[in-house]
N, C-alpha and C positions, 0 to 999 in steps of 0.2 A: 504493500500500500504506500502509494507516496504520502509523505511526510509535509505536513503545512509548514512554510515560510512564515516567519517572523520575525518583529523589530521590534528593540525596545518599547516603539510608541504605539503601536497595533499589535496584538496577540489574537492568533486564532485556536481558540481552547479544543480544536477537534479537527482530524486529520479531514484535508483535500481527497477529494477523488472517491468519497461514500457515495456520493446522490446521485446516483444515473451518469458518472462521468463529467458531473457540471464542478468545475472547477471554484472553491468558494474562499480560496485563498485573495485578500491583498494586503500587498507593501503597503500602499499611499499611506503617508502621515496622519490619522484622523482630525489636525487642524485645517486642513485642508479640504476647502467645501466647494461642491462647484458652484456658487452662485459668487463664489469671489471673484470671477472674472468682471461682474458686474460693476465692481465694487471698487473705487477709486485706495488708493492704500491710506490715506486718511482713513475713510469710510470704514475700511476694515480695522482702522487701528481704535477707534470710538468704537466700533464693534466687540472688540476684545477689552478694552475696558467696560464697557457694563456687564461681558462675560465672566471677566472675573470679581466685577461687584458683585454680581447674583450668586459666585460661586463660595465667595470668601466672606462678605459682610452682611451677610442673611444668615441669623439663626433658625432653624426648622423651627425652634418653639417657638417665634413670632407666628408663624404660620399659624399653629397650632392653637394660637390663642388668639389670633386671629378668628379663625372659624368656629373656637367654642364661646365666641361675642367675648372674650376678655379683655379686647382690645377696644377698644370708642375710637381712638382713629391714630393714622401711624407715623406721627411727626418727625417723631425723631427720623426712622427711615426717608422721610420729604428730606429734611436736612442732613443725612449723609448723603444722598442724592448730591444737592447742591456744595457738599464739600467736595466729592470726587469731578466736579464739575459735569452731571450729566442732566442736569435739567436745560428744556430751552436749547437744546442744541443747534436751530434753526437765526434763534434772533440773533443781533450783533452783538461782536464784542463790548462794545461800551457799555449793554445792557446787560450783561453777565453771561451771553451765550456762547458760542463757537463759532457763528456766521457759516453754520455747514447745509448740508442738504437735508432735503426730507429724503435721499434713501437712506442716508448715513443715521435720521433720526429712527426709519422704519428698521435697518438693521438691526440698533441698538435694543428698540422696543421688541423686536423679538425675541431679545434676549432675557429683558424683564418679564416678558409673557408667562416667563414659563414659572412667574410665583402665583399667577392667576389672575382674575379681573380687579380685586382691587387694589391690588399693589401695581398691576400695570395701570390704574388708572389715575393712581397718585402720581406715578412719574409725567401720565400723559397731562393733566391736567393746566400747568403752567404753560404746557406748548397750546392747548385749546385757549381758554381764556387770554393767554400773552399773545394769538393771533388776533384778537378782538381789537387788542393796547398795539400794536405795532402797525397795523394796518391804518384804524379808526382814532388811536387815541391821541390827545395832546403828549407833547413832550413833559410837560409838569406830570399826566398819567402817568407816562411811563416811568420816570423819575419816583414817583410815591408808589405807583404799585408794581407795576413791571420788574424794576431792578430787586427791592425786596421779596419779591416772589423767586424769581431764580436764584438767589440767596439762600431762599429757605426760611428766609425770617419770616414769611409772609402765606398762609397756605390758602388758597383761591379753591373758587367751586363756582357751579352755573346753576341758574336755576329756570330752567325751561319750561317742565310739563307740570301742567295743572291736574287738579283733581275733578275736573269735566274736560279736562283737555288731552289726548295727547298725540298724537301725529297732526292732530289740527292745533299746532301749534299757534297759528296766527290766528285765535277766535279766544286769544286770551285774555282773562277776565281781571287781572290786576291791573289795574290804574296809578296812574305817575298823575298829579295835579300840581303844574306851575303855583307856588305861591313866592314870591318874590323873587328872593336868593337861591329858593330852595323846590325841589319837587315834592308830595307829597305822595309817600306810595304807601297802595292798602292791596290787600293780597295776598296768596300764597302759590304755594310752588312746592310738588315733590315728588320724591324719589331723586332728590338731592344727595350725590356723593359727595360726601366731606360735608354734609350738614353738623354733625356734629364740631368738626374741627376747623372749618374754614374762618380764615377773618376777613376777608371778603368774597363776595358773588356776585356774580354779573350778573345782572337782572332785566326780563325784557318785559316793559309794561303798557299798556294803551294809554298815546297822549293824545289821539286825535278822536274828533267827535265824533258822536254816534251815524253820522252820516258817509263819514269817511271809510271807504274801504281799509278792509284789513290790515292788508301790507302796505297800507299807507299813513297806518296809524299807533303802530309802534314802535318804543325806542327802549334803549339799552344803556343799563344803567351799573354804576360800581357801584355797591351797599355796604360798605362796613357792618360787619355783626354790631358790632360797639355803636350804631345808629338804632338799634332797639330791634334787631331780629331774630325771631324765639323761632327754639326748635320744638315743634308742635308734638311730631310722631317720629318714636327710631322705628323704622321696618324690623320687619323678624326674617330676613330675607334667606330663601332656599341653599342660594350661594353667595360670594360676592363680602363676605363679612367680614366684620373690623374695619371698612368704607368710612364708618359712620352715616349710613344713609337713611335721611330723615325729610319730613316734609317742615318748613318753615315758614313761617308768617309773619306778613311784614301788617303792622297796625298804626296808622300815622307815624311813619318813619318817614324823618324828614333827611333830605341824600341834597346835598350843596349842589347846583346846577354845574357845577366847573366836573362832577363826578358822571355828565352824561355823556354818554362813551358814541360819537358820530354825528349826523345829525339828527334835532329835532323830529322827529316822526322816522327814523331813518336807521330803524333796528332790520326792515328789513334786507338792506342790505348788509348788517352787521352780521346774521342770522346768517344768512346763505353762506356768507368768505367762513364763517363758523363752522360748517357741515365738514369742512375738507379737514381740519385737523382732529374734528370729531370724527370721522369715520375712516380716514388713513390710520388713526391711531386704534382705533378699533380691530382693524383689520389685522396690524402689525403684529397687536396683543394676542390675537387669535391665532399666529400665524405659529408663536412659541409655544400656545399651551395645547397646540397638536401637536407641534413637536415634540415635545419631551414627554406626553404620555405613551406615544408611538415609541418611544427611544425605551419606555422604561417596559414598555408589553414585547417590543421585540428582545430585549433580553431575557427577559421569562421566559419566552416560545426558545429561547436557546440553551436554555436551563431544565426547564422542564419536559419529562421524559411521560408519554403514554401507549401501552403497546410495545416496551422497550423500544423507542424513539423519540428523539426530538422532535417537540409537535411543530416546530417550526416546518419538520419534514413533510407534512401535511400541506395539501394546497390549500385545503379550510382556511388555512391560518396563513400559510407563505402570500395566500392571494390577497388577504385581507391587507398586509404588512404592504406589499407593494403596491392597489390603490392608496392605502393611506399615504405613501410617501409619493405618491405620482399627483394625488389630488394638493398635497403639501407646496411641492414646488411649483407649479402649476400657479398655486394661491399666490408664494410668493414671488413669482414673476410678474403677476401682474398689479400688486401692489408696487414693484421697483417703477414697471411703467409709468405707476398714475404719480406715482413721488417724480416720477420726471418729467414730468408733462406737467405740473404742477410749477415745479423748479422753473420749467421754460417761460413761463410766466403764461401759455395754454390755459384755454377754458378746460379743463379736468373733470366738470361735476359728470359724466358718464362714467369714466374711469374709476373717479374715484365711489363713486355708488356700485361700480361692477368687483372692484378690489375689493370691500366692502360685506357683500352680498357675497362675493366668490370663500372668501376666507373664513367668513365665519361658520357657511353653515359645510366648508372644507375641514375646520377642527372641529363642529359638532359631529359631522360623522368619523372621524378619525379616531374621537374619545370613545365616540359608541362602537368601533371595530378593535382599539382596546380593551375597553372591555370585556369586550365577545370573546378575545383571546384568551384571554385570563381565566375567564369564566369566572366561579362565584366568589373566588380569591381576590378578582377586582370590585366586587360589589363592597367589600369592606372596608374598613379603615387602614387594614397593613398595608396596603399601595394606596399614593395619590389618586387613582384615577376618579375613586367617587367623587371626591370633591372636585375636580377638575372635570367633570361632568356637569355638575351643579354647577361651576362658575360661568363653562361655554354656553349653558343654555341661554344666559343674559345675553351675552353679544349679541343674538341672531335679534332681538326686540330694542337693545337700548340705539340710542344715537340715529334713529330713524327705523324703522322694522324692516326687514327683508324687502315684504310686500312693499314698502314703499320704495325702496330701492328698486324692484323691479318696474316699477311706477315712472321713476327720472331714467332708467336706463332705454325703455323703450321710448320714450317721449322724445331723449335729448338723442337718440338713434334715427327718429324717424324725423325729426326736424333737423340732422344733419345730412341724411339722406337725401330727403325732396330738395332742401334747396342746391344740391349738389348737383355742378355745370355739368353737361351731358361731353364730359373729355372719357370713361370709363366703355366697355362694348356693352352694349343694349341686348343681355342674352336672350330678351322676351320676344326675340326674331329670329333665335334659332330653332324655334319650335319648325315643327315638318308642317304644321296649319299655321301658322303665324297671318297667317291673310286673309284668318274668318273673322274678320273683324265682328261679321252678325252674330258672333258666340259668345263674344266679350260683351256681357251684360253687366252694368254696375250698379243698376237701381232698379 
């Protein structure tokens, strides 16, 4: 029997040349991934440090206490974040960030992915809300909240979905009312992460009258907790825990007019530039916590022997292991796309709605063919996977719901298409009848 090849940094625990002749030996180095050719050597090098943040500066009992609600929300982690410098990787340096790309951000966040949704959501958070302040905001914003927030002194949160509200986001029912210096907002908002810990939220409220259309009638606001806003309800949520997510209420809280983040009636276009960090970041996060349950089921299936064999040897399982890893890269190729398309300064909302849609419900089925592997050994608490099931189910609903995303994906598909000059070949003439026109009926 030939004998398996090995190097220090790849070991293969079981001789080549058992399985039908298929040879399941390699050398390659395991840092070595193919999607780094994508990937600019900055890119890769911001890559391996949040690698080896997740690897080295996470304790598992965080986690764990994390999930068993001992945790109210995870500051300290925001702030090693921003000491190793990985918050904000996007904005400029003068504001505390790197001035890098959104793949180099999406790279990193895959890396954080893999402690779950909401610790990738704390990391992502300052990139969501800081594209609100970089975009929209005055320089004095960015100065009071921006720079503090990628610091870590400062922990930020949004507050979007109402409690009558949610995909219809724009029929929202909190009110902002001009009185002098100052707005006054009455309201609430939730399913707010980092309700409990945030010290400020972006807030989007209706300033314009009841005659005005929707998206012509709100605006987007910074609220200081320290302006008087209570945390109403903590959720008892499935997965996703130690977030701190809670609904909040704002009861004449009076917010300085210099704290209204664009303009005047003019949240909806804050809103929309909002979606791309919201849902790039979403994707990225999803993109890690398939990966590393996949990582942790395909070693079992290497370990674990039934029938005296490795059930990996099974195609049950071998087939399951490689859709998961074919729908994996897949996801994240086209999440690098839409970070570059993005980056070019490109309208992106297809892409990034298709990155989006493609990735999360890419780790929802990956966690559930993990655990199919495992079988009832994954339905437990001794592997990750249940709770890394509980946390992908969120992704497929938060930051806009699939359905909606399929929603902008056909729409901004078919309003790119029609109005697309007739330069491409017209295959609706290679038909062998193409010239019964009396067949083509459209009404």
């Amino acid at each position: 029997m030939v004998q398996a090849r090995s190097s220090p940094r790849f070991k293969v625990p079981y001789p080549v040349g058992e399985h039908r002749g298929i040879v399941r030996a390699q050398t390659r180095p395991t840092e070595v991934q193919m999607f780094d050719v994508l990937l600019s050597e900055q890119e890769r090098a911001v890559r391996d440090e949040a690698r080896a943040f997740v690897r080295d500066a996470i304790d598992p009992q965080m986690l764990r206490d994390m999930d068993a609600e001992r945790v109210e929300y995870p500051r300290e982690y925001v702030q090693n974040l921003a000491k190793a410098k990985l918050l904000g990787l996007r904005f400029p340096k003068e504001y505390g960030g790197r001035g890098m790309s959104w793949t180099a951000e999406l790279a990193a966040l895959e890396e954080v992915g893999v402690l779950g949704t909401a610790l990738g959501c704390a990391f992502s958070m300052p990139s969501i809300v800081g594209e609100a302040l970089m975009r929209f905001g005055t320089e004095a914003q960015k100065q009071r909240y921006l720079v503090p927030i990628l610091r870590g002194e400062m922990i930020s949160a949004e507050g979007l979905t109402e409690p009558r509200g949610g995909s219809d986001f724009f029929g929202a029912a909190t009110t902002a009312r001009r009185d002098g210096d100052h707005f006054i907002l009455n309201g609430q908002k939730r399913f707010v992460v980092g309700a409990m810990g945030a010290d400020v939220f972006l807030v989007y409220a209706r300033t314009g009258d009841e005659k005005a259309k929707s998206h012509q009638a709100i605006s987007a606001f910074l609220v200081e907790r320290k302006m008087g806003v209570e945390v109403k309800h903590v959720y008892g949520l499935m997965g996703t825990r130690g977030g701190g997510t809670g609904r909040i209420l704002m009861r004449d809280v009076r917010v300085p007019k210099e704290n209204l983040v664009g303009e005047l009636h003019g949240g909806y276009d804050v809103f929309n530039r909002m979606m791309v960090p919201e849902r790039l970041t979403s994707a990225g996060g999803a993109i890690g916590m398939g990966r590393s349950v996949m990582e942790v089921a395909t070693r079992y299936a290497h370990k674990r022997k039934a029938f005296g064999r490795y059930i990996r040897d099974f195609q049950a399982v071998s087939f399951r292991i490689a859709e998961s890893v074919t729908r994996t890269d897949a996801a994240r190729a086209l999440c690098y796309v839409a970070g570059r398309t993005v980056d070019a300064g490109l309208d992106g909302r297809r892409l990034v709605s298709e990155a989006k849609k493609v990735a999360t419900e890419a780790a929802w089925a990956t966690v559930n063919d993990a655990m199919q592997i495992m079988g009832g050994i994954g339905y437990t608490d001794v592997f990750p996977v249940e709770r890394m099931l509980r946390d992908v189910r969120l992704a497929l609903i938060w930051t806009g719901t699939n359905e909606i995303m399929s929603l902008l994906v056909q729409h901004e598909y078919a309003k790119e298409l029609l109005a697309r000059p007739p330069t491409v070949r017209d295959v609706e003439l290679d038909a062998t009848r193409a010239d019964a026109v009396e067949e083509k009926v459209y009404e």
